[in-house]
C-alpha positions as CSV (number, residue, x, y, z in Angstrom):
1,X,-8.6,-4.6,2.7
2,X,-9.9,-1.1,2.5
3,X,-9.9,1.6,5.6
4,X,-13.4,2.3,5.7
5,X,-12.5,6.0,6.7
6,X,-10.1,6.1,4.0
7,X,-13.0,5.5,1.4
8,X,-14.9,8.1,3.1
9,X,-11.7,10.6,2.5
10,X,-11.4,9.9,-0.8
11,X,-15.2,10.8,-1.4
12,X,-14.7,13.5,0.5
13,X,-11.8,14.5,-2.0
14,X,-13.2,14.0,-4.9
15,X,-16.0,16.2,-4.3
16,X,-13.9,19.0,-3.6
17,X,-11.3,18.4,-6.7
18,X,-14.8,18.0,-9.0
19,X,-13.7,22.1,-9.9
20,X,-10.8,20.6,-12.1
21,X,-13.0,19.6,-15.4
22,X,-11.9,17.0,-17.5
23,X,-9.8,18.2,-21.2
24,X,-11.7,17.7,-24.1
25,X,-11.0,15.5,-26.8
26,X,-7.7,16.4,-28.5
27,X,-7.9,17.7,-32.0
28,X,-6.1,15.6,-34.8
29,X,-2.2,16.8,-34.2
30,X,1.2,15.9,-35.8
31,X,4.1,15.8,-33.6
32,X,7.4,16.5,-35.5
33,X,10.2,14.8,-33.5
34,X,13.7,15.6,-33.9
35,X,14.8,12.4,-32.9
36,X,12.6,9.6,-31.3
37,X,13.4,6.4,-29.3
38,X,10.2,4.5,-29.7
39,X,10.4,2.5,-26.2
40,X,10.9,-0.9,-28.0
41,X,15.2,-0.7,-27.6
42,X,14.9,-0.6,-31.5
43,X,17.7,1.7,-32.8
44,X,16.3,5.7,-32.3
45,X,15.3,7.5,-35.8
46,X,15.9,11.0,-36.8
47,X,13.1,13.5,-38.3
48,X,9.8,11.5,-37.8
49,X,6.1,12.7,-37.4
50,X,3.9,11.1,-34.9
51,X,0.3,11.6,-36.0
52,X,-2.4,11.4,-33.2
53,X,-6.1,11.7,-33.0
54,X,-8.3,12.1,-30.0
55,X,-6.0,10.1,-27.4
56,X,-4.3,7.5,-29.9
57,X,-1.3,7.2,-32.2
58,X,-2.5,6.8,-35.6
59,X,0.7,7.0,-37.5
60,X,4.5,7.4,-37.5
61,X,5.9,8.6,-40.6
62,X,9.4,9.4,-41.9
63,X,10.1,13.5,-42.4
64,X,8.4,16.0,-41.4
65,X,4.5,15.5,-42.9
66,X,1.3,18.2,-41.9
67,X,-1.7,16.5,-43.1
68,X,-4.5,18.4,-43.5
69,X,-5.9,20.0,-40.6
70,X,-3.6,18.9,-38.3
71,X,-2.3,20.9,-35.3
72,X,1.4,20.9,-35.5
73,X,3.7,20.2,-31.9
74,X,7.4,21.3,-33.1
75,X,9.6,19.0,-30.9
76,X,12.4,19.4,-33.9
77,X,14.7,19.8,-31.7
78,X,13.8,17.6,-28.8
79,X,14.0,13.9,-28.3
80,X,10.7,12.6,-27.8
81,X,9.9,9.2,-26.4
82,X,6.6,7.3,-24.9
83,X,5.8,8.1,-22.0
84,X,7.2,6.7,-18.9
85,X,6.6,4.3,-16.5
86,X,7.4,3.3,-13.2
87,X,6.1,-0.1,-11.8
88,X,6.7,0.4,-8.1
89,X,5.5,3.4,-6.8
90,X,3.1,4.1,-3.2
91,X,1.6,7.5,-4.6
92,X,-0.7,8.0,-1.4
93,X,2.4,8.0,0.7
94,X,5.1,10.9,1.6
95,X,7.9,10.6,4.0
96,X,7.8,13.2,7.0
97,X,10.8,14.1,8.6
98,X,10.7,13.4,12.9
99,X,9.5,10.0,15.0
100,X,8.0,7.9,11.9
101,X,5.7,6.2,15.1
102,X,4.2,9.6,16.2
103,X,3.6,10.4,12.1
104,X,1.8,6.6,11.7
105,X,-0.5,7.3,14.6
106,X,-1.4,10.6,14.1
107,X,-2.0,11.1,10.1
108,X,-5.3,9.3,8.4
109,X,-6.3,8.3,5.7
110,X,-7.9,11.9,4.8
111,X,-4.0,13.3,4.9
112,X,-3.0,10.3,2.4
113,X,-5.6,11.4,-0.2
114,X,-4.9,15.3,0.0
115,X,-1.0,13.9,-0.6
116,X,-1.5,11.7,-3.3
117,X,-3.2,14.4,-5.6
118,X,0.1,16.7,-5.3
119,X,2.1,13.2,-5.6
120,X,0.6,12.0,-8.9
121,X,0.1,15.7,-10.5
122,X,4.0,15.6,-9.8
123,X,4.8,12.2,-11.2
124,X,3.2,12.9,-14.5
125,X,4.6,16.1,-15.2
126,X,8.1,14.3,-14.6
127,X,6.8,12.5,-17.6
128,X,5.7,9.2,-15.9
129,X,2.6,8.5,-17.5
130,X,1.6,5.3,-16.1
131,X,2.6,3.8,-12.6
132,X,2.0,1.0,-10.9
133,X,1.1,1.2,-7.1
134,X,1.9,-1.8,-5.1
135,X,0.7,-0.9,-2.0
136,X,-1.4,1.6,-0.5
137,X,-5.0,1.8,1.3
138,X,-7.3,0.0,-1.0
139,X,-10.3,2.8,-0.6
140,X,-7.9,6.2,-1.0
141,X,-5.7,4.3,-3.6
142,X,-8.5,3.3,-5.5
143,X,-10.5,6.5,-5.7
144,X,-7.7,8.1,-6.6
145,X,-6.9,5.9,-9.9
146,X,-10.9,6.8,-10.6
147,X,-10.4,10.5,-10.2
148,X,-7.6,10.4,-12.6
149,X,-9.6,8.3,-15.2
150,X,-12.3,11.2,-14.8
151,X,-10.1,13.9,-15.5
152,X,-10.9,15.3,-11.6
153,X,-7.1,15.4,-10.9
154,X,-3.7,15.3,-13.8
155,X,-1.7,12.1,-12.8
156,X,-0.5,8.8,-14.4
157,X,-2.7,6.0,-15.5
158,X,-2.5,3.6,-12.6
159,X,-2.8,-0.1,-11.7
160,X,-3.6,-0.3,-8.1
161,X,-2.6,-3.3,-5.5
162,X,-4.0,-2.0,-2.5
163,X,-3.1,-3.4,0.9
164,X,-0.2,-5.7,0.5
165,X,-0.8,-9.0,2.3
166,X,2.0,-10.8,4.7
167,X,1.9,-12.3,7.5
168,X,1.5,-11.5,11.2
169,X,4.9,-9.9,12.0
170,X,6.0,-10.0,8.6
171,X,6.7,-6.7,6.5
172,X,3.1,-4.7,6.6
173,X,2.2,-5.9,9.7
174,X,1.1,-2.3,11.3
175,X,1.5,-3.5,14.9
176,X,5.0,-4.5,14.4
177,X,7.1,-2.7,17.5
178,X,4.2,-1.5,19.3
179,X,2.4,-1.9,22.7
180,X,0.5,-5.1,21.3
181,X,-3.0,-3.8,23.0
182,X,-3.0,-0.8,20.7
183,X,-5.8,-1.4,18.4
184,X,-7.3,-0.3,14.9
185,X,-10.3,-1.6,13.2
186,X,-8.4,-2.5,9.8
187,X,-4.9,-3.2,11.4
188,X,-5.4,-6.5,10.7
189,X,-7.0,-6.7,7.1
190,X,-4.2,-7.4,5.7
191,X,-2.6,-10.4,7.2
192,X,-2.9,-13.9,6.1
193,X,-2.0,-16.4,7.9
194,X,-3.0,-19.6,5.9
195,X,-4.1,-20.4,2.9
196,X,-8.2,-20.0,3.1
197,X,-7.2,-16.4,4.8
198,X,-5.0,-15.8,1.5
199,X,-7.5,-16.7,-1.0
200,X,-10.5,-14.4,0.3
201,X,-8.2,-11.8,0.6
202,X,-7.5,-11.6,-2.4
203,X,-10.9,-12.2,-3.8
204,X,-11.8,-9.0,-1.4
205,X,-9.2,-7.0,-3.0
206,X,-10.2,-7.6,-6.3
207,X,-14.2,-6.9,-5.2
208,X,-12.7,-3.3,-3.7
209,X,-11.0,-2.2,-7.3
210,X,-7.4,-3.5,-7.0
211,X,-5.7,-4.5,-10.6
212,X,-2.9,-6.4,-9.1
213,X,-1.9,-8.0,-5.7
214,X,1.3,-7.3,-3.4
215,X,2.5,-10.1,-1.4
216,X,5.4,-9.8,1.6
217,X,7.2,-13.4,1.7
218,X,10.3,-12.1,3.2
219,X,11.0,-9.3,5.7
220,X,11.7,-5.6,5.1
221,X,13.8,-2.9,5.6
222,X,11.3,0.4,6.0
223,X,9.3,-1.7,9.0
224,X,10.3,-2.7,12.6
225,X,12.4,-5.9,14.0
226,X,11.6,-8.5,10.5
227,X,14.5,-9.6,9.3
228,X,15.0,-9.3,5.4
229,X,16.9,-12.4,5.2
230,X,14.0,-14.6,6.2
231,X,11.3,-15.9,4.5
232,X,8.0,-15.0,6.6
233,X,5.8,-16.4,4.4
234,X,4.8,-20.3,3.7
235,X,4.8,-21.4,0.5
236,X,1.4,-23.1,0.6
237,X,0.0,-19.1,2.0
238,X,2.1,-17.7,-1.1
239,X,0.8,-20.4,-3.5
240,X,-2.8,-19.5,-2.3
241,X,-2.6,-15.9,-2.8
242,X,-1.0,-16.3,-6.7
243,X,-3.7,-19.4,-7.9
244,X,-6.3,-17.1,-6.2
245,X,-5.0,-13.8,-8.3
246,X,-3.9,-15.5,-11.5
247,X,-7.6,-16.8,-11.5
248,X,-8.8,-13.8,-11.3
249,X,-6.6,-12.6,-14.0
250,X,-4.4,-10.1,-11.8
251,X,-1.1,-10.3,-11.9
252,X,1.1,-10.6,-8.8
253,X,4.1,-8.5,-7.4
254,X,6.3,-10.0,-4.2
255,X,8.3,-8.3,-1.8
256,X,11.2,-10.1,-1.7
257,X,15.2,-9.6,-0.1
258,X,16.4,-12.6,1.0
259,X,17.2,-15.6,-1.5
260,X,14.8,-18.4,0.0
261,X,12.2,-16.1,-0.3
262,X,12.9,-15.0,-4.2
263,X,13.5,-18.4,-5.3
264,X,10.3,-19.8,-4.2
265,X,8.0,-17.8,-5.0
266,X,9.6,-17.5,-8.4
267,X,9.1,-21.1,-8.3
268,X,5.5,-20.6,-7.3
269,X,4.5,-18.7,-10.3
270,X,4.6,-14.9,-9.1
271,X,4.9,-12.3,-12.4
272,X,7.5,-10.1,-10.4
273,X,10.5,-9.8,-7.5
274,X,10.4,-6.5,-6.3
275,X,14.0,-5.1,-4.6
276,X,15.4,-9.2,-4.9
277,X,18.2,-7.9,-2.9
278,X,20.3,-11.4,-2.0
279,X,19.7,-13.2,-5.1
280,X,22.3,-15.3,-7.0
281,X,23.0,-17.4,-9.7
282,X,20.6,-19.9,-8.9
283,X,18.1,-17.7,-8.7
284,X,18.8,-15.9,-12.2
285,X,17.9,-19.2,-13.8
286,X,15.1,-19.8,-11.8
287,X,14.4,-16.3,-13.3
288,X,14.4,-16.9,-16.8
289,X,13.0,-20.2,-16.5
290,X,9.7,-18.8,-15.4
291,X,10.0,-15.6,-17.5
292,X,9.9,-13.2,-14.1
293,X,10.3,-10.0,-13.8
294,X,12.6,-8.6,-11.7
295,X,12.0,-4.3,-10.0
296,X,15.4,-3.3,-8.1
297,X,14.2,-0.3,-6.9
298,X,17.6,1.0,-6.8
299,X,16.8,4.8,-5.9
300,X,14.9,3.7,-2.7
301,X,17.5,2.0,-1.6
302,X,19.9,4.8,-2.4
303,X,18.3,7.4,-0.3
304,X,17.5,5.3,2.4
305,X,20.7,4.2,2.8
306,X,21.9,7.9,2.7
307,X,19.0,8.7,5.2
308,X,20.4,5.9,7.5
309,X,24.2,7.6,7.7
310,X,22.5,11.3,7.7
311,X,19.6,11.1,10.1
312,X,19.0,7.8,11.3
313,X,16.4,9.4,14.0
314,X,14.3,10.4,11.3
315,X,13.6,5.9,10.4
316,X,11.9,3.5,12.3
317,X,13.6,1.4,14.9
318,X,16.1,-1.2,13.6
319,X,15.4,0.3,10.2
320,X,18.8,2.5,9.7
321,X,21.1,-0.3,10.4
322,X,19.1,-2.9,8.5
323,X,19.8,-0.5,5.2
324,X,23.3,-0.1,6.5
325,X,23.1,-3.9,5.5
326,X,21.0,-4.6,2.8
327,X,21.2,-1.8,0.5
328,X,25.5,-1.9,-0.8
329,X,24.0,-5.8,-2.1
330,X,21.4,-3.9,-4.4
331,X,23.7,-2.7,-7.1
332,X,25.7,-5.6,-7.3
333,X,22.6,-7.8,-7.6
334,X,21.4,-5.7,-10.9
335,X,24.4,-6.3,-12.4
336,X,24.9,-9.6,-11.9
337,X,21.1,-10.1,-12.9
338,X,21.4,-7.4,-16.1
339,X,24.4,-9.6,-17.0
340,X,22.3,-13.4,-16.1
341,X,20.0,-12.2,-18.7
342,X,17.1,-11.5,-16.0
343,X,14.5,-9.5,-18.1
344,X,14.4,-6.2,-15.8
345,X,11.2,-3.5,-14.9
346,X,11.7,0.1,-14.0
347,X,10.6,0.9,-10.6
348,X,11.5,3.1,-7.7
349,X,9.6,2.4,-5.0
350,X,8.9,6.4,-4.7
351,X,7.1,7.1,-1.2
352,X,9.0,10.1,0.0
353,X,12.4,8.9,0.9
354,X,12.7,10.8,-2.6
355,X,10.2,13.3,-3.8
356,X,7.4,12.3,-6.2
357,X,8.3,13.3,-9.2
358,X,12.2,12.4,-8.6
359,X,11.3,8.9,-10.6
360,X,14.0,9.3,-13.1
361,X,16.8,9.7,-10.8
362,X,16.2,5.7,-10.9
363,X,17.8,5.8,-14.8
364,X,21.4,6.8,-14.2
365,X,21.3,4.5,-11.1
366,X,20.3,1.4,-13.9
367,X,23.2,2.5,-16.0
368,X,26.1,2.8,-12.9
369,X,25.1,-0.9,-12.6
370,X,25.7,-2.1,-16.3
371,X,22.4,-1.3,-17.9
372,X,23.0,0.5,-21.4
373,X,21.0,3.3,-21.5
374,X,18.3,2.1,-24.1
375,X,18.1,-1.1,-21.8
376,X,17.3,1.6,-19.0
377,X,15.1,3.4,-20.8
378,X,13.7,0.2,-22.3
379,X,12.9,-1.3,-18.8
380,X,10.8,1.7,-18.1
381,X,8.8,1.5,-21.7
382,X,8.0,-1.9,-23.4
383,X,9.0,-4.0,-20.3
384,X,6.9,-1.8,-18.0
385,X,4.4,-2.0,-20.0
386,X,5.1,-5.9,-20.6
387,X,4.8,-7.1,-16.8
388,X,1.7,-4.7,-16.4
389,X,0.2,-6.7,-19.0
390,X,-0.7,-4.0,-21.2
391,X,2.0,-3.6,-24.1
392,X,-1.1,-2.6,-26.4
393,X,-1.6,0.4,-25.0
394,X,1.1,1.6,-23.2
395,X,5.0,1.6,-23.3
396,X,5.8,2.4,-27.1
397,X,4.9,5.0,-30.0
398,X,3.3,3.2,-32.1
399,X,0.2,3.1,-33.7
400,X,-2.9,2.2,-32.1
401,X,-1.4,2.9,-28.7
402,X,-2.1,6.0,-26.3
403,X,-0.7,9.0,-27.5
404,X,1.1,8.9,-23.9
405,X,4.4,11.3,-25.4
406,X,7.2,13.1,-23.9
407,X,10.2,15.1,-25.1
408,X,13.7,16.4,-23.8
409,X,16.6,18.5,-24.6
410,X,19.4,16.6,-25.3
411,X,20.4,12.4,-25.9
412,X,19.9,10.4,-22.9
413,X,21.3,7.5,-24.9
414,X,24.6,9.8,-24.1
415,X,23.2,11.4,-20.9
416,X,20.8,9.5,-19.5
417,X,20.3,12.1,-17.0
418,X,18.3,14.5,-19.5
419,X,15.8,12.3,-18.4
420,X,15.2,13.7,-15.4
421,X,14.1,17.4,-17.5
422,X,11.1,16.4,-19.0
423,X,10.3,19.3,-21.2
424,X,7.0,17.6,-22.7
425,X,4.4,15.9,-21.4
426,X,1.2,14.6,-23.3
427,X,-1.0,11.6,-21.8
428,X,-3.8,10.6,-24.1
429,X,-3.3,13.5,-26.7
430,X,-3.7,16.5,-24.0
431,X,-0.5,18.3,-23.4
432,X,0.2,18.6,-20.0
433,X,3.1,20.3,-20.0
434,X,5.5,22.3,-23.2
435,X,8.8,24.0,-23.1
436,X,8.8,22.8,-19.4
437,X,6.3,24.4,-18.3
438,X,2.7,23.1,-16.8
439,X,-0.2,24.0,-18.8
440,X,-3.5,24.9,-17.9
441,X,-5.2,21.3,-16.8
């Protein structure tokens, strides 16, 4: 699934970020939080101290307590709250204003990589400590989850999908609206068109580094001439790809708009609907029924659909008028789903449309369509970390999980755009950023 020049690039990357040396251990530290919402939609509590050694959470305590030796933060003031995350993000990828053809055949995979350390420096310091990336080359995507892990480059902790597989003329399909004897070596990796096709592509995936897989059933809005509406892939292709991945024990995220689509594949056993534009009441129960997670990406579809009135020549063909179509369905579909009972991930399918970084504009989008603000910020803590599979580590302050902290000015439970102001950062007990500023790593 991998470009082989894009694991090339990301070598080539790495070397040259190898300046940036990996923080040291943190000492033992106390935070003293004014008021902290622990990520598990438990009510928040006033005047607590978080204790933290090295990168974990050892402790949280009522008052204010120094133990011995500690290193004091003072977020007195501040409401602090685990770190964020966002589970659909493509942090290799920016969006480049002019002809989006001339930009796909003239960038590589070398311009991906030198984007996606800027992209994931960003995200963190919005406070976004984890992310997961469902879809990206598999090489640059995965060295750059490694360089992060090394301390090489500041950025989230990630769980990679790689190349999202669909099929031939689905949504991914590179070729899709152009002169068909245009040719690539790795055009083609990821397109499966049966079953056997679908099960080694995963098993290749998962032999190149990916934690996850990304599967197209239905069409798209961002590519050229599918139809969202439609489902493109067969169930027996879609059934392959999640026995293959569930095997494997990686979980699996679907691209999915139009009903047919969502349903079966819910049906089939996938983990998660990303977008799940056209679903309805039959679908919500299919929902709950298998315990799916649903990602509405609701501030892609906002700026797109803003990008499609503004300046439609900066999209692909066909794409403006298909968001014209799609996207006014997305708000009332997280309502109606919010209401159904549908357990709900945060995830804004950031590649550019908005900038990296911009993730939390994706909370006061949750609340316009019904979702209190601790569900909101819920949905981008414990349930985040629920459908990543990783609840131990990630998603909540409390102990033995990574002292992944932030802080801000203010109550987003009353303004849940303070959110978008980090003032703190701190990803495994190294401060990142205080009194919103970067610090030195």
């Amino acid at each position: 699934m991998s470009l082989r020049g894009g694991l090339t690039a990301a070598a080539g990357v790495a070397a040259l970020l190898v300046l940036s040396a990996a923080p040291a251990a943190a000492k033992d530290l106390v935070i003293h939080a004014g008021r902290l919402i622990d990520g598990t939609g438990k009510a928040p509590r006033a005047q607590v101290s978080i204790l933290v050694h090295d990168d974990r959470i050892t402790g949280v305590e009522a008052g204010f307590t120094t133990p011995s030796g500690a290193e004091v933060i003072d977020l007195s003031t501040s409401t602090v709250l685990p770190g964020l995350i966002d589970d659909h993000v493509h942090i290799t990828q920016s969006f480049h204003k002019g002809d989006p053809i001339h930009t796909a055949m003239t960038r590589t995979s070398f311009d991906d990589e030198i984007d996606a350390t800027v992209n994931a420096r960003n995200t963190l310091m919005a406070g976004f400590t984890s992310a997961r990336d469902v879809g990206a080359d598999t090489g640059v995507v995965v060295a750059l989850k490694h360089a992060i892990n090394a301390g090489v480059i500041p950025g989230p902790r990630l769980w990679v999908a790689g190349t999202p597989l669909g099929p031939t003329g689905g949504h991914g399909d590179a070729l899709n609206g152009l002169d068909p004897e245009l040719t690539h070596p790795h055009w083609a990796d990821n397109l499966v068109d049966s079953p056997e096709a679908a099960r080694r592509a995963v098993r290749t995936l998962r032999r190149e580094g990916a934690d996850l897989i990304k599967i197209m059933p239905s069409g798209g809005v961002m590519s050229i001439g599918d139809d969202p509406k439609l489902q493109l892939m067969e169930d027996d292709e879609i059934k392959a790809v999640i026995e293959t991945a569930h095997s494997l024990g990686m979980k699996v995220a679907a691209h999915a708009h139009g009903k047919q689509a969502i349903d079966h594949t819910i049906a089939l056993g996938v983990d998660s609907i990303e977008h799940s534009t056209y679903s309805d009441a039959e679908s919500y129960k299919l929902y709950k029924a298998h315990g799916t997670y649903m990602v509405p990406t609701m501030l892609v579809g906002s700026k797109v659909y803003e990008h499609a009135k503004s300046h439609p020549e900066d999209l692909n063909p066909s794409t403006a008028q298909k968001a014209l179509t799609v996207v006014p369905y997305m708000l009332k579909n997280l309502h109606n789903a919010y209401e159904a009972g549908v357990k709900i991930a945060f995830g804004t399918d950031t590649f550019g449309m908005s900038n990296h970084g911009e993730n939390a504009q994706e909370f006061k989008l949750l609340v316009d369509a019904g979702m209190p603000p601790m569900e909101a910020i819920k949905a981008a803590t414990w349930n985040a970390a629920d459908l990543i599979g990783d609840t131990a580590d990630i998603g909540s302050i409390q102990p033995g999980r990574y002292a992944d902290i932030i802080a801000v000015d203010g109550d987003p439970l009353t303004d849940v755009t303070v959110l978008e102001k980090v003032a703190f950062v701190m990803k495994g007990g190294v401060v990142y950023k205080a009194k919103g500023l970067p610090t030195a790593h």
